[in-house]
Each structure stands twice: as C-alpha cells, then as structure tokens.
GUKOLRO-841533 format. One record per residue: x, y, z of N, C-alpha, C in turn. Coordinates in steps of 0.1 Angstrom, whole numbers, padded with zeros to 4 digits, always signed. Layout:
% residues N
XYZXYZXYZ...
//
This chain:
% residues 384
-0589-0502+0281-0574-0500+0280-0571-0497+0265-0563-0486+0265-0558-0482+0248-0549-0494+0244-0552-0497+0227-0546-0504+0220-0539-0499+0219-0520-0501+0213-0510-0495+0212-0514-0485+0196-0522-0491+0184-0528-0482+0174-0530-0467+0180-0543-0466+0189-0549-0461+0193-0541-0451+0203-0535-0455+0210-0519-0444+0215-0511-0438+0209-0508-0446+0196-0499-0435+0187-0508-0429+0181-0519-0423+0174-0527-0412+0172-0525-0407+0183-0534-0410+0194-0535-0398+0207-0518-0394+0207-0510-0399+0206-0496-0388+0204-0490-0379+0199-0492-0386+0181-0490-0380+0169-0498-0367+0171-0510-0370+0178-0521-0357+0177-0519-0342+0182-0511-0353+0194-0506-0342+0202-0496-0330+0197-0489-0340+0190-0476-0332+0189-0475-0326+0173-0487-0330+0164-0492-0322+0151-0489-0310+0153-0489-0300+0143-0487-0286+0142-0502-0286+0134-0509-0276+0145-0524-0274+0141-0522-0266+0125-0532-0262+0119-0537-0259+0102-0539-0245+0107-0541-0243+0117-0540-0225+0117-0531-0220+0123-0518-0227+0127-0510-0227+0131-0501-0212+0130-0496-0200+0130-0495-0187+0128-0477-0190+0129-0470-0185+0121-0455-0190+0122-0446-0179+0107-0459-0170+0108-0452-0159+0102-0442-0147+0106-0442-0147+0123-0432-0142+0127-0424-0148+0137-0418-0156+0131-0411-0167+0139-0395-0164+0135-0383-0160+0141-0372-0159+0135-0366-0171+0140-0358-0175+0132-0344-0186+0140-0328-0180+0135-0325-0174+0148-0315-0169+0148-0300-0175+0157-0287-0171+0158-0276-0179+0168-0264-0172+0163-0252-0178+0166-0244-0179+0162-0237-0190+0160-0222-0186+0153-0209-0198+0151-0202-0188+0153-0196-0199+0170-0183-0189+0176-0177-0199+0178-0161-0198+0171-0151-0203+0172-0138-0200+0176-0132-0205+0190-0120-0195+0191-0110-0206+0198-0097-0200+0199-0085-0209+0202-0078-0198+0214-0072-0202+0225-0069-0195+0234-0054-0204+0238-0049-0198+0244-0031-0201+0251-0032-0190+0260-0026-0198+0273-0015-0185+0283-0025-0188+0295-0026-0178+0305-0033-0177+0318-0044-0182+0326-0050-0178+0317-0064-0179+0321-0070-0199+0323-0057-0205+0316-0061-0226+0311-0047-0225+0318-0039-0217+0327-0028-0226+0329-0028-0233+0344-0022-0246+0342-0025-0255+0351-0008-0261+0357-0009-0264+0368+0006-0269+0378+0010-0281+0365+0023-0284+0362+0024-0295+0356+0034-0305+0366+0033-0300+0379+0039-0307+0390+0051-0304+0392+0059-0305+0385+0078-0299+0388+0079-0286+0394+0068-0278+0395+0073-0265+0400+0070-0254+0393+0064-0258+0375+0058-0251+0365+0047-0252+0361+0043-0245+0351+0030-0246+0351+0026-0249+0329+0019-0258+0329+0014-0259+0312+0003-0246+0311+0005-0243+0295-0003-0232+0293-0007-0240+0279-0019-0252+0279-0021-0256+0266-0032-0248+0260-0033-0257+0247-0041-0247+0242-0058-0254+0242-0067-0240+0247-0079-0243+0242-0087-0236+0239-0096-0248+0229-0107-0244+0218-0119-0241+0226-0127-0226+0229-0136-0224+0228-0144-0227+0217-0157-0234+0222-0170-0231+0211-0181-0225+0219-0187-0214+0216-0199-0206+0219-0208-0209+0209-0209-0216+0202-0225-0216+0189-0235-0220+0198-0246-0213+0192-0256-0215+0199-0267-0213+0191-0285-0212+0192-0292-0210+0181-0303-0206+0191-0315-0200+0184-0325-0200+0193-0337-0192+0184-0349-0194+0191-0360-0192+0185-0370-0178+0191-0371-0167+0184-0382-0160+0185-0393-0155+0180-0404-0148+0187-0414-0148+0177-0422-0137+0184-0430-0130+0179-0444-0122+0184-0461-0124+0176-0467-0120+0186-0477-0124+0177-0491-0115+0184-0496-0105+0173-0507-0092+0176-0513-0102+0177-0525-0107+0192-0535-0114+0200-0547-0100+0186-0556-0110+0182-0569-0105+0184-0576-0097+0192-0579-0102+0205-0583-0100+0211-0575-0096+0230-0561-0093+0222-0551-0085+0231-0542-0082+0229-0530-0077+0234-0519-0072+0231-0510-0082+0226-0499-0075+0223-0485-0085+0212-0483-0088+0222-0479-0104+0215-0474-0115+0222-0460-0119+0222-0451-0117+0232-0435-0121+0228-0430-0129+0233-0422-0141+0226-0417-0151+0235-0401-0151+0226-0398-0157+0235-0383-0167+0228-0379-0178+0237-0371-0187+0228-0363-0198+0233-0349-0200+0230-0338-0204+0240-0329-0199+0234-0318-0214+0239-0308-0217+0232-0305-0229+0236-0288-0220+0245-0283-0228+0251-0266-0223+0256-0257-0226+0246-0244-0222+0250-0236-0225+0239-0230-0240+0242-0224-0243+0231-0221-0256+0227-0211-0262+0238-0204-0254+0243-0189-0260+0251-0184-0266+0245-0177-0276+0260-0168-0286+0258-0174-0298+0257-0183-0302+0259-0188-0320+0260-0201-0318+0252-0212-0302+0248-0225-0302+0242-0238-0304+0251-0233-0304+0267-0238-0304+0277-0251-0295+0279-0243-0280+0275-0247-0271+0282-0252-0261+0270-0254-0270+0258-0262-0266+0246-0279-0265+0243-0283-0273+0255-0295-0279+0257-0306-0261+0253-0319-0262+0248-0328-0255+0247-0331-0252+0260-0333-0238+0264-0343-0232+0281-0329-0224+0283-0316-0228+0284-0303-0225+0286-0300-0213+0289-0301-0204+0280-0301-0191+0279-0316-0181+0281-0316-0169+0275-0327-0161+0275-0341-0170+0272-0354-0174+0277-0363-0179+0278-0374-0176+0282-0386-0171+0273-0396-0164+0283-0401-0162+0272-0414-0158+0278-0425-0151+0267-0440-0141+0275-0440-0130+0269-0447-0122+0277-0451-0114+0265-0455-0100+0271-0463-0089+0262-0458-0072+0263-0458-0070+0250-0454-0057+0246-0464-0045+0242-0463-0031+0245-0471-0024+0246-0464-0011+0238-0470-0006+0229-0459+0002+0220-0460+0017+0228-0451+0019+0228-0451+0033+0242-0449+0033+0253-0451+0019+0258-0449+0018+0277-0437+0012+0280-0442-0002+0269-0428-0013+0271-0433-0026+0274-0427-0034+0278-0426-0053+0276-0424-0058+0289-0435-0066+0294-0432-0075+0304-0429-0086+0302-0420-0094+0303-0416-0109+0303-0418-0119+0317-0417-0132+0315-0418-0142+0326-0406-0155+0320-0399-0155+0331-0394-0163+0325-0378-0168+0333-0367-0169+0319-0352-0170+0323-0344-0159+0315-0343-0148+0321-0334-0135+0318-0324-0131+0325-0313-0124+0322-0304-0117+0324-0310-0106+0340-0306-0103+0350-0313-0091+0356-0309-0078+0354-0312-0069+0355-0310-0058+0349-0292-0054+0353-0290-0054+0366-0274-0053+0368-0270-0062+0361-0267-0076+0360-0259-0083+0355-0260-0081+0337-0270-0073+0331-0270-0071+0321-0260-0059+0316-0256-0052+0326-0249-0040+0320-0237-0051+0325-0234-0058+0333-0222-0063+0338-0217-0071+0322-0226-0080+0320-0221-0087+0309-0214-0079+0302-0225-0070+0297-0217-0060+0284-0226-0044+0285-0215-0036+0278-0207-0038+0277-0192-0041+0284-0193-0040+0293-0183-0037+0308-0175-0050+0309-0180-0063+0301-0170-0075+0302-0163-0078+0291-0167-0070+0281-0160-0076+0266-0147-0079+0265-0146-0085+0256-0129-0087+0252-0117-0094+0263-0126-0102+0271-0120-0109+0279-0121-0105+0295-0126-0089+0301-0122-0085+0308-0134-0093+0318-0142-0098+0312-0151-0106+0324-0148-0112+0332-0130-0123+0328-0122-0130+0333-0120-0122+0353-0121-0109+0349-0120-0100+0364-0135-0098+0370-0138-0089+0359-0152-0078+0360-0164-0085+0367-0160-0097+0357-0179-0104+0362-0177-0114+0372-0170-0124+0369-0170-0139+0378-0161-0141+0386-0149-0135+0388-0140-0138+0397-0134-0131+0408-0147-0130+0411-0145-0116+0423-0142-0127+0437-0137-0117+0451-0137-0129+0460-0147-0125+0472-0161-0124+0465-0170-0127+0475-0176-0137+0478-0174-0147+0490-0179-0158+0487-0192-0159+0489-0198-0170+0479-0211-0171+0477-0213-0158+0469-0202-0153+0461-0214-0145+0451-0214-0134+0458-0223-0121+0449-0225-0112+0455-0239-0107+0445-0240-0111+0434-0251-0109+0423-0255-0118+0418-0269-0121+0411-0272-0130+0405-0269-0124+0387-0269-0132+0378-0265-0131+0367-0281-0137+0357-0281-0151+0353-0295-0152+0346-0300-0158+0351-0313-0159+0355-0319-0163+0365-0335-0171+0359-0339-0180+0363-0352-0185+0360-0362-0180+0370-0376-0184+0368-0391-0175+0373-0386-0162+0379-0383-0154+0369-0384-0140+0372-0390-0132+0363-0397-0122+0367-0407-0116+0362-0398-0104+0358-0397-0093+0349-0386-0082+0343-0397-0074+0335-0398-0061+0338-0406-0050+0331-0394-0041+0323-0393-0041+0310-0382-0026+0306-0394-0017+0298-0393-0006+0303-0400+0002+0296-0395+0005+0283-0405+0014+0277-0401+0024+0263-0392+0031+0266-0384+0039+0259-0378+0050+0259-0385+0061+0259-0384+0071+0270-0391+0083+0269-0380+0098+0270-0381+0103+0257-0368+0112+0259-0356+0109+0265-0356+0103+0259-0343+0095+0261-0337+0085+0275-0348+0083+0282-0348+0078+0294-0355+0062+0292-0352+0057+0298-0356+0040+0300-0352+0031+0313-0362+0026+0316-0357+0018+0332-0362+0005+0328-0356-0006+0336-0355-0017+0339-0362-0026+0359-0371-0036+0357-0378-0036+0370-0376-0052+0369-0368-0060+0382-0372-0075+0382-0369-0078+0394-0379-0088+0397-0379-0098+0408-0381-0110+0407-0375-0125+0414-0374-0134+0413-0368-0145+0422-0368-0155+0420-0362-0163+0425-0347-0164+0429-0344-0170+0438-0327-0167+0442-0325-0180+0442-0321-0190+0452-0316-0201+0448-0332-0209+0452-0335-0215+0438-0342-0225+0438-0353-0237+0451-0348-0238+0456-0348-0246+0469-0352-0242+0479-0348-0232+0482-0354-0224+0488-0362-0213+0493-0371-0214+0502-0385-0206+0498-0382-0196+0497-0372-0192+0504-0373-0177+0511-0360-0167+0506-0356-0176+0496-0344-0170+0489-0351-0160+0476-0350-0146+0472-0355-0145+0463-0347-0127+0460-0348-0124+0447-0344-0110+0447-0352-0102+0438-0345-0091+0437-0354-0078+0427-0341-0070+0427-0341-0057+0415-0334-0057+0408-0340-0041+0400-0335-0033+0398-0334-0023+0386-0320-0017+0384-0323-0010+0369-0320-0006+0359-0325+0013+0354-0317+0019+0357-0324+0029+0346-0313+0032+0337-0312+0041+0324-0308+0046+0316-0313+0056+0308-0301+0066+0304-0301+0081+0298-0291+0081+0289-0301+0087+0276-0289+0087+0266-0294+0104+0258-0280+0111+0256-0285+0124+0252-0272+0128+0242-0273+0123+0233-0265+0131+0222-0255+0114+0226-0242+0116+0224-0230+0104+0224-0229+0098+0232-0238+0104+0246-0233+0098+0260-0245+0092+0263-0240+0079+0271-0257+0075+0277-0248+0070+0291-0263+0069+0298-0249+0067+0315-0269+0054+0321-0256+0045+0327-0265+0034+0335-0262+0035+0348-0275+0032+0354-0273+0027+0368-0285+0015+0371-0279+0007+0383-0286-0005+0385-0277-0011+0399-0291-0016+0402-0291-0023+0416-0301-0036+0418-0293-0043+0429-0296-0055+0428-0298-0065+0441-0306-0066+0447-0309-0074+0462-0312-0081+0463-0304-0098+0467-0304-0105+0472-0313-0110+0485-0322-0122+0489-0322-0124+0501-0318-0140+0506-0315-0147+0516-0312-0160+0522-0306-0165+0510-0294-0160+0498-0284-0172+0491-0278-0179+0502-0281-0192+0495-0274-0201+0501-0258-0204+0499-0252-0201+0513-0233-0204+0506-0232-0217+0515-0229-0226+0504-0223-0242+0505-0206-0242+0508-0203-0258+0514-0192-0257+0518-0183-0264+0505-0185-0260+0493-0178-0265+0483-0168-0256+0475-0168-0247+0483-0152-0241+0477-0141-0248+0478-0139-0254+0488-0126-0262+0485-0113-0257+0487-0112-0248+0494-0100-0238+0492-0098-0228+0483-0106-0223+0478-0105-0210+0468-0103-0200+0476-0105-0195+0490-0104-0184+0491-0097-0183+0506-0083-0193+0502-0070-0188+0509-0065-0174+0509-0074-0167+0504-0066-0150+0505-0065-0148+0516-0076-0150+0526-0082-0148+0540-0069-0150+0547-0062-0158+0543-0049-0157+0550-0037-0143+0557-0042-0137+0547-0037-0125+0546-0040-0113+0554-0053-0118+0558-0060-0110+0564-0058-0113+0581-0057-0124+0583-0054-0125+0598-0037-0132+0601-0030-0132+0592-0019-0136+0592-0010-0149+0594-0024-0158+0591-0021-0173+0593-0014-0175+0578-0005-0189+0583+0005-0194+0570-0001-0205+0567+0001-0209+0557-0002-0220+0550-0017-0231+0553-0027-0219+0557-0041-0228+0565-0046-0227+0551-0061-0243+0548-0059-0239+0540-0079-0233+0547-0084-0226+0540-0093-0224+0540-0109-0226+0533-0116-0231+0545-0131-0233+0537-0148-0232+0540-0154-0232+0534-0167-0231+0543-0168-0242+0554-0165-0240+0566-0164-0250+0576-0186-0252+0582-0190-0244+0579-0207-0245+0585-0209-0235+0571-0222-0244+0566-0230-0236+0551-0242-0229+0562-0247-0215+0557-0253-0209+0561-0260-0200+0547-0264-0190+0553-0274-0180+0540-0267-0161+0538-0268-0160+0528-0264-0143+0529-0275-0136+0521-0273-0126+0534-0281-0110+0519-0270-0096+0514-0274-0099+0501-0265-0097+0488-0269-0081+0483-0261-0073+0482-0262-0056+0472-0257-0060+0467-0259-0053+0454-0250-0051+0444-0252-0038+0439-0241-0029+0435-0244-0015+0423-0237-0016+0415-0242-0005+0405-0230-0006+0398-0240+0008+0389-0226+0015+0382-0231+0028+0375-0218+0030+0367-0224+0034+0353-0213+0034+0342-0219+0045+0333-0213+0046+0324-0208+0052+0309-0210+0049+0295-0212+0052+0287-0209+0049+0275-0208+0064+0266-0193+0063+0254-0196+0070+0247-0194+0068+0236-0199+0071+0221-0199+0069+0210-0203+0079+0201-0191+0087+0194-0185+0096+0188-0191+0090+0169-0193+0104+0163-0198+0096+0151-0180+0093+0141-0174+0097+0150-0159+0096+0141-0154+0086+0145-0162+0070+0151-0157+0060+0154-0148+0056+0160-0149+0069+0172-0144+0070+0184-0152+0063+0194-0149+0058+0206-0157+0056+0217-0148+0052+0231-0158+0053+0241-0152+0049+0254-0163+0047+0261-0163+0037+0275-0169+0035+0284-0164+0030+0296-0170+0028+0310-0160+0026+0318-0175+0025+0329-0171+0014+0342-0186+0013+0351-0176+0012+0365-0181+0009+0376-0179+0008+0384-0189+0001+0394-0186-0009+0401-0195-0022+0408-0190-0020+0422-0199-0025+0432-0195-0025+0440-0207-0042+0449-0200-0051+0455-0207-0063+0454-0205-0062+0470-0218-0063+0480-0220-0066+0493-0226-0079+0495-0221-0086+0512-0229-0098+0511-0226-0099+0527-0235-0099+0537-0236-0099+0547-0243-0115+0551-0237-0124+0562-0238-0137+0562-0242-0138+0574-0252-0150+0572-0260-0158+0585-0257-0169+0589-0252-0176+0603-0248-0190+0603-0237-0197+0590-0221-0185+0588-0214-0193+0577-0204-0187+0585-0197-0200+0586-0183-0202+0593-0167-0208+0587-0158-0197+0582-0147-0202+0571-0135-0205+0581-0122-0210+0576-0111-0219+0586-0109-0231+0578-0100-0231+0588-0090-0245+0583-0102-0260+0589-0105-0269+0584-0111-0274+0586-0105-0289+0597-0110-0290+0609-0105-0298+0618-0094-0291+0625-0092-0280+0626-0083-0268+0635-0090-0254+0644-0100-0256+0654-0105-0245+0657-0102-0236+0656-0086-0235+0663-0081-0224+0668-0081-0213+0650-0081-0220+0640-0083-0214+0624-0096-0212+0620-0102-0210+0628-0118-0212+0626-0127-0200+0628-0134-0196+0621-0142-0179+0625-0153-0180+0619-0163-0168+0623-0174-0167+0621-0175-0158+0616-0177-0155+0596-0179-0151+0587-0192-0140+0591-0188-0124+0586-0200-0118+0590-0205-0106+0579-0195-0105+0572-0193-0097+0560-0184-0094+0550-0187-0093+0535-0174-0090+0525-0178-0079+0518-0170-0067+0516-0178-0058+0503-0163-0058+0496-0168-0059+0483-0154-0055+0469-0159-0048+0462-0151-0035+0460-0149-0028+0445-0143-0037+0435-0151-0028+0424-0147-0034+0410-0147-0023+0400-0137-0023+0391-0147-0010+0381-0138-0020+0366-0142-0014+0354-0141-0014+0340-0141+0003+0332-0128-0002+0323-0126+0010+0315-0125+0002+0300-0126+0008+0289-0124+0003+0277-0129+0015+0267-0116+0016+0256-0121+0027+0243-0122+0019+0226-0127+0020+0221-0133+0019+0209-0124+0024+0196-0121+0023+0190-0119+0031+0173-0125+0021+0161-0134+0027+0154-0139+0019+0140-0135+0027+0132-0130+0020+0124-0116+0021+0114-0122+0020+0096-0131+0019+0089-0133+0013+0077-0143-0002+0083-0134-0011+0081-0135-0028+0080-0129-0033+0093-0124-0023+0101-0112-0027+0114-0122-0022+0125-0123-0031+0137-0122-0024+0151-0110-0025+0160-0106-0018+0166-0098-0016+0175-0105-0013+0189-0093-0020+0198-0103-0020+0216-0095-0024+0224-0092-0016+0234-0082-0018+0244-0091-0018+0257-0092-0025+0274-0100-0024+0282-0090-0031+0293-0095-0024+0303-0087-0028+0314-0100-0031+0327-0098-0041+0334-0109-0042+0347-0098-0044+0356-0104-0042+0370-0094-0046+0379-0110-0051+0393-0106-0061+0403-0114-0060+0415-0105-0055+0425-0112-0049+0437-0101-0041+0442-0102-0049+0454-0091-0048+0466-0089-0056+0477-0101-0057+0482-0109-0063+0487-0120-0068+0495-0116-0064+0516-0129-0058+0517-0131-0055+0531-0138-0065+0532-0135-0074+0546-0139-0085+0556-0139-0083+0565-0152-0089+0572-0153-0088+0590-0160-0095+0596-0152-0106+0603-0153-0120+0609-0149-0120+0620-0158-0125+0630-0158-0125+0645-0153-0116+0651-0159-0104+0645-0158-0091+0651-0145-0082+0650-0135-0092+0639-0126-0088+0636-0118-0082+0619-0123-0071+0615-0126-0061+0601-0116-0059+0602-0110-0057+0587-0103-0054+0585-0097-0057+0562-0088-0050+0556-0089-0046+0544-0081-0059+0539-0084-0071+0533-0073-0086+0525-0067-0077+0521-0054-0071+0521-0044-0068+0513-0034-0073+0501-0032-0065+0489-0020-0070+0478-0028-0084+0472-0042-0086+0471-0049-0093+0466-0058-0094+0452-0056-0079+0449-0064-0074+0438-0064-0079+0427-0069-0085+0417-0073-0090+0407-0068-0077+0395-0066-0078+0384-0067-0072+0371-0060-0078+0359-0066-0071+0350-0062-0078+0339-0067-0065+0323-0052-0066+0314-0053-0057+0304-0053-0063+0292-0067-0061+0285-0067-0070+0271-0072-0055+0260-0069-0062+0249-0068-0057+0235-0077-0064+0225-0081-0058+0217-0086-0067+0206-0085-0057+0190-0079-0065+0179-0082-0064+0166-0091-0074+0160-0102-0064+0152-0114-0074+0147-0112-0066+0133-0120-0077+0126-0116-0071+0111-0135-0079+0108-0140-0072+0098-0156-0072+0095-0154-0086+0085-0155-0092+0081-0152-0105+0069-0166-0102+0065-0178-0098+0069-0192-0094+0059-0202-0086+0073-0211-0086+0069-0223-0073+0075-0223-0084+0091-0222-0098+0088-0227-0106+0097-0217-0114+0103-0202-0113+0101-0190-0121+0106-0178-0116+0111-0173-0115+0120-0163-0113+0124-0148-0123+0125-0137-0116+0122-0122-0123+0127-0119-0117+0141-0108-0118+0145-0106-0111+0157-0092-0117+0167-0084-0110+0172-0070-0114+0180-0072-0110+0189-0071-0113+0203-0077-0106+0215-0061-0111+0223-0052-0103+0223-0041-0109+0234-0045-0099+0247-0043-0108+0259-0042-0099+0273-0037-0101+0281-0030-0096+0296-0021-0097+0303-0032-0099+0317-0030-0112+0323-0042-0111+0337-0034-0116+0350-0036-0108+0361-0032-0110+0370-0041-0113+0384-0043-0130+0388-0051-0124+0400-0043-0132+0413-0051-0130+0422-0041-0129+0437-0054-0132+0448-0065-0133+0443-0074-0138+0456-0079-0152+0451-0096-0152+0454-0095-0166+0447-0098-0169+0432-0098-0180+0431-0095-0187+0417-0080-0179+0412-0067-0182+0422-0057-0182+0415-0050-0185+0402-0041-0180+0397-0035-0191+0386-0023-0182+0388-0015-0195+0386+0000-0193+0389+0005-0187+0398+0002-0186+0412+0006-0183+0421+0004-0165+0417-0006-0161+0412-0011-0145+0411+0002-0137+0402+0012-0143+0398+0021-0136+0391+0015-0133+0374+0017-0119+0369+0011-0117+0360+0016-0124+0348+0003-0130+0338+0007-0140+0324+0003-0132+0315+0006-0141+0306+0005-0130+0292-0008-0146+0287-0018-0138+0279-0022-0154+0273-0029-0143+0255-0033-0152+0249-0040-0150+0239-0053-0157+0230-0063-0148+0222-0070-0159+0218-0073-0155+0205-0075-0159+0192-0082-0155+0180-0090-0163+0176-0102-0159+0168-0116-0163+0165-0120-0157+0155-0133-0166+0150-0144-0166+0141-0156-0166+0153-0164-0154+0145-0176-0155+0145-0191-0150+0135-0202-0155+0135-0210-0159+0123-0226-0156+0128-0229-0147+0124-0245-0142+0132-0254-0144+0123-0264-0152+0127-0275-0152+0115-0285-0151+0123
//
C-alpha cells in the first residue's frame, strides 16, 4: 500500500513539465469583449400589459491556447485549446468550450483535425453572414424545430485543404447528438476567390437528431397554419429527424474600402415518430412530418481611415409545414431584423463600436408579441 509521501511524488511526477519539454511555438491568445445592450432582443412582459427593456451587460472574454510542432520523424503537429466566453455566471468559460482539437498539416494539401470545430456550413453561417447582430435572425432563431444544422460540434473529424488557384474546400463528419449511436452528420465547404470576389458554398446532413419535448410553447406559430386560436403548442411524442442544410453566398472587397456580401440558407428537417399540439386535447394534436425555411443575409462594408461603417439586414422567410398530410405555407410569420454598426480602431488590436438595430420576429422565440423594436448595444473589444 502507497504511503501518502510516496503518492504525492507519483503525482507531482505526473503533472511535472518534462526538461525537453518543446513550448517554443505555443501562442496564448483571446479576447476582452465588453458590451452593454437595451431594447428587443432582453425585452421581457412586466405583467400590466407592457413590456421592460432593461439593460444588459454582455461579456464574451475568452482566452485560449495554440501551438504546432515539425514531428522529427512526421508531419507538423497542430493542436489548440480554447476556453468559451465568460457570460453571465462564468459557467460557460470552462477550457474544451470552444474550437478544440489537434491534428496535422501538410504544406500544399492542407490540415486534418480531430476534435470540437465549427462545421463547414455553420462556419460561413457564423460569419461573415451573422455579424453585427444579424445572427439574432440568420443563425439561431429560425422556426425549425429541433434545429435544422449543427453549429460546433465534438468528435468530428474536418479536412480543409490548401488553396489551389484560388480554390479551397472544406470535408467533416461527426457526431450528431451524443447519445445516440446512430445520430451522426457530414458536411462540406468549397470556396473561390478571384480578384475582390470570393463566393461559398456548403452543405450539411444530418441523421436521427433527436427532437425533445422541451419547447414549451415556442412554436405557437403553427397556429397559423391550421387556424386554431389560442392552442398552445408542443412536442406532444419526442421522436428523431434528418436534417439538410445549404447555404451559398458572396463576398466582396474593393481595395477603396468598399465591400459587400450577402448568403442565402435554406434549412430542411424531415421527422420520425414527433408529434406537436396542444397537450391533453387530441382533437389539436398531429403528426409532424416536415419543415423547410428560407433564410438569406445582406450586409455592405465602408473603411474609412480609423472608422468602419456596416449596415446588414437578415430576414427568415415563412416556413413550409406538412403534418398529417396536411402542407401547407405558416403565414405573416417571418422574422427580420436591420442593424448598423460604427466602429472606430482605438489601436492595431482594439476596437469601440455602436451597433443600434430594428428586430422583428413573429414565429418562435417571440418578443413582444412580433411587433417591430428598436434596441441598441455599444462595446469594447481587446485581441491579443
């Protein structure tokens, strides 16, 4: 039996940093994102009939660790660790959080990773096609339920090639929800860039996501659709769906500090065993069989000296449904929202910035009964 002496060496030993230890290409990079927001997007019933629009403090800081390392006796080695951002409680700060993996690079072909990555669609989705607030539409608040794309994902395997004349593609497959064997997806990416213009495309397939019955009533739009009042609506039987996603965009960037770009998404999810309705009312009750939603993003650019300027509009478009054999278009439901931003350079590595925008949605994740708000946010941010 180990003496407790004799356990703390075997520990300490463990956890020493060996004498040849290699930590010459090691970066520790992150940010300090600080921002203050009012209006829409935080506003909540204050019971009388109105609604509070208080104010809240985003914090996005985050930090994280990279590194490569030419193997002797094989190819460069690439890893990183990345922690999430800080929030509200420091929860969701934890190290693994974000981008996570470590794999190998090949100068001319390109880099495989293993790990927790972005997938190639939800990478152009992020950005640039969400900036400046428009993600509030573009990315997460679409009314497919259960999703329509995965976004970052753990044990997934991602190949991006080199650039070859101006061409580059993107390849992943992975895990879908966790728990399940048989849930899993895959995913590409290509890209062309030829003088100012570069154009994306990417696709993304889903198999067996799991849709739980914890919406809760988010997606009373459905009302609309078969003309029932006041039901409220929910996952009444959890079952599994298989998920498309496309999407194909734009970018342009003018050397006179001009620019524009603009995508267009389209999110499918065909469902097995999932049943929505009023819960404890048959006669409100159906058998969920399909949702497809358009989406698209526009946004233009001006760099100014020390100033950026950015105006972007996203909108999701009414959603096609068809449940117990009965298709047909949710109408006057469509989501959008029009934001702006002034940024001003404070050094090579910091930005200011006023982002006011006008958001309007009408399916799920309501606010304020879908009538359009005005809200605002200004920030600091700090890249090192």
């Amino acid at each position: 039996m180990f003496k407790k002496s004799a356990l703390a060496v075997v520990i300490a030993s463990a956890f020493a940093l060996p004498a040849h230890a290699d930590i010459k290409n090691v970066d520790i990079y992150g940010q300090i994102a600080i921002s203050a927001w009012s209006g829409a997007n935080w506003a909540e019933s204050d019971g009388k009939g109105g609604y509070d629009n208080p104010i809240k403090v985003e914090n996005e800081s985050r930090i994280g660790l990279r590194g490569s390392k030419d193997f002797a006796n094989g190819p460069k080695f690439i890893w990183q660790i990345e922690s999430g951002d800080v929030g509200d409680s420091g929860e969701t700060g934890k190290f693994g959080v974000r981008d996570t993996f470590g794999g190998f690079e090949w100068e001319g072909i390109g880099k495989v990773r293993a790990g927790r990555m972005l997938t190639p669609l939800y990478e152009l989705v992020d950005w640039p096609y969400s900036s400046i607030t428009t993600g509030n539409v573009f990315d997460w608040a679409g009314d497919v339920i259960g999703g329509g794309n995965y976004d970052r994902q753990s044990n997934m395997i991602r190949f991006d090639s080199a650039k070859f004349n101006g061409f580059s593609y993107n390849l992943a497959l992975g895990r879908g929800n966790e728990s399940d064997a048989s849930s899993n997806f895959y995913g590409l990416g290509a890209h062309y860039t030829t003088g100012p213009l570069t154009l994306h495309a990417a696709y993304e397939r889903g198999l067996d996501r799991a849709i739980s019955n914890t919406t809760e009533g988010k997606h009373n739009y459905l009302n609309n659709l078969w003309g029932q009042q006041k039901v409220n609506f929910d996952i009444i039987d959890k079952g599994t769906a298989d998920t498309n996603a496309y999407l194909a965009g734009f970018e342009l960037a003018f050397e006179n500090g001009l620019g524009f770009y603009g995508a267009y998404k389209r999110l499918e999810s065909k469902y097995d065993e999932v049943a929505i309705g009023e819960i404890g009312n048959a006669a409100n009750q159906f058998s969920l069989d399909k949702i497809t939603q358009d989406s698209y993003s526009l946004g233009a650019i001006y760099n100014y000296g020390l100033w950026q300027f950015k105006v972007a509009y996203a909108a999701n478009l009414d959603p096609d449904v068809t449940a117990q054999s009965t298709s047909g278009n949710a109408n006057n439901i469509s989501d959008s929202i029009l934001s702006a931003q002034v940024m001003y350079f404070l050094d090579d590595s910091a930005v200011t910035y006023l982002r006011p925008y006008q958001l309007q949605r009408r399916g799920a994740y309501q606010v304020q009964d879908g009538d359009k708000e005005f809200g605002i946010g200004a920030g600091v941010e700090y890249y090192f």
